[in-house]
C-alpha positions as CSV (number, residue, x, y, z in Angstrom):
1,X,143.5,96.1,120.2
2,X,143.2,99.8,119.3
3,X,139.9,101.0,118.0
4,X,139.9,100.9,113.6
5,X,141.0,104.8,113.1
6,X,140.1,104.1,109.2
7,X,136.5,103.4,110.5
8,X,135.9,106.1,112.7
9,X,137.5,108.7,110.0
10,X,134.7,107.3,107.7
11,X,131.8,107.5,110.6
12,X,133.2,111.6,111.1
13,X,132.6,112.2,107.9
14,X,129.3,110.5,107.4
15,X,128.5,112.9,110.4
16,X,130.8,116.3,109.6
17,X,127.5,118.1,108.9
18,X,125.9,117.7,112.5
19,X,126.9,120.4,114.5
20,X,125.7,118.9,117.9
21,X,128.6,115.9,117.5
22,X,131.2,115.7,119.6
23,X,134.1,112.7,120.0
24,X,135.2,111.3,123.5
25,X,137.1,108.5,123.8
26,X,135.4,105.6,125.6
27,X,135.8,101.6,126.5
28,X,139.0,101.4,124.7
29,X,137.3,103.2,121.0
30,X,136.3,106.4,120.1
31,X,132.3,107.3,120.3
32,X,130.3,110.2,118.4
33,X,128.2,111.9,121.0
34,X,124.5,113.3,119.6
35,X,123.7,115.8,121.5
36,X,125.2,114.7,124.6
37,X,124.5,110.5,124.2
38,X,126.6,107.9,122.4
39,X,124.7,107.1,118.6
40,X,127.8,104.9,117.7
41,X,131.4,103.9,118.4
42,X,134.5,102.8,116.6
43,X,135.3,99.7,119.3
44,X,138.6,99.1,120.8
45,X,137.8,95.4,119.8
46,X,137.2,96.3,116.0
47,X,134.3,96.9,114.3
48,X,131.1,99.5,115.4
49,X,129.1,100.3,118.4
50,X,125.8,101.1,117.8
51,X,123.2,102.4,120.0
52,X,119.7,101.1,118.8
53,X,117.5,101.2,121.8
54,X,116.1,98.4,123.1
55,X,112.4,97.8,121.2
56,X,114.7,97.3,118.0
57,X,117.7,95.6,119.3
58,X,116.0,91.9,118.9
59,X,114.4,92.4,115.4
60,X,117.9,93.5,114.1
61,X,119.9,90.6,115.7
62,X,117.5,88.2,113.8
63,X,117.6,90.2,110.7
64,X,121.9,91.4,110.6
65,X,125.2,90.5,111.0
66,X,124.7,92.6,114.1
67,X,125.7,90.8,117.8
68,X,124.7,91.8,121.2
69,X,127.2,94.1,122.8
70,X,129.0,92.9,125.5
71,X,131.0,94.6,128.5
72,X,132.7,92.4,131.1
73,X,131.0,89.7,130.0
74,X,127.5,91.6,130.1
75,X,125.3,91.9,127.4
76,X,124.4,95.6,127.1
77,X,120.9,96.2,126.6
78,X,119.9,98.3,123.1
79,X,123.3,98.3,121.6
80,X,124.6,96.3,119.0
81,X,128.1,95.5,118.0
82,X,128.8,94.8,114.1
83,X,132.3,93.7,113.1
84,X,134.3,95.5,110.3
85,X,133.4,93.2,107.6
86,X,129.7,93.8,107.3
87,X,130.8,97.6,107.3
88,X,133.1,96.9,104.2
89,X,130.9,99.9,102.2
90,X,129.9,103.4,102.7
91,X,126.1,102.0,102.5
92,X,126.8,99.6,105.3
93,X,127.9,101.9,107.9
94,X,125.6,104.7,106.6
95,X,122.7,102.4,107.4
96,X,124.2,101.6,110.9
97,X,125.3,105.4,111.6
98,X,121.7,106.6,110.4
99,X,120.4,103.9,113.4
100,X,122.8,104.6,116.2
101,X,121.9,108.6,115.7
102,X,118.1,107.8,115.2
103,X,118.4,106.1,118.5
104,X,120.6,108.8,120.5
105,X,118.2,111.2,119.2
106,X,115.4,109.3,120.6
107,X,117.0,109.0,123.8
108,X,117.4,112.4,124.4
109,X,114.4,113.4,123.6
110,X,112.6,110.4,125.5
């Protein structure tokens, strides 16, 4: 499955007015690069990437939609994957693009 272009036209422009955000494809999807590090990805299985660093990974698995990310059947600590239905409305992904670049942020600066 190709990653959602739909989706990842909607994360670009949520993110048009950061000037340190680059694209690269990756893992079969295309990820938005903060300054170097992966915030967030449209997924080549559907749905959203989403880098939220490991001290908030747990409390937003109890309290989302969100599932672990896998890779070759590893779970991928302090990312989360959300599929395209909980990201239905511009609010939605904001509120998931707002976490992924919080958390790339962080991890470049940490």
């Amino acid at each position: 499955m190709a990653y959602d272009v739909a989706l990842a036209a909607r994360v670009r422009a949520m993110l048009a007015d950061n000037p340190t955000v680059r694209e690269q494809t990756m893992f079969g999807g295309l990820a938005f690069l903060l300054a170097g590090r992966m915030a967030v990805a449209a997924s080549g299985q559907g749905g959203l990437l989403v880098r939220v660093g490991a001290e908030h990974a747990e409390r937003l698995l109890a309290t989302t939609a969100a599932q672990p990310m896998e890779m070759k059947g590893r779970t991928m600590r302090g990312w989360l994957h959300i599929d395209g239905e909980h990201l239905q409305s511009n609010r939605q992904l904001a509120e998931w693009v707002a976490i992924g670049t919080a958390a790339s942020l962080a991890a470049s600066t940490g």
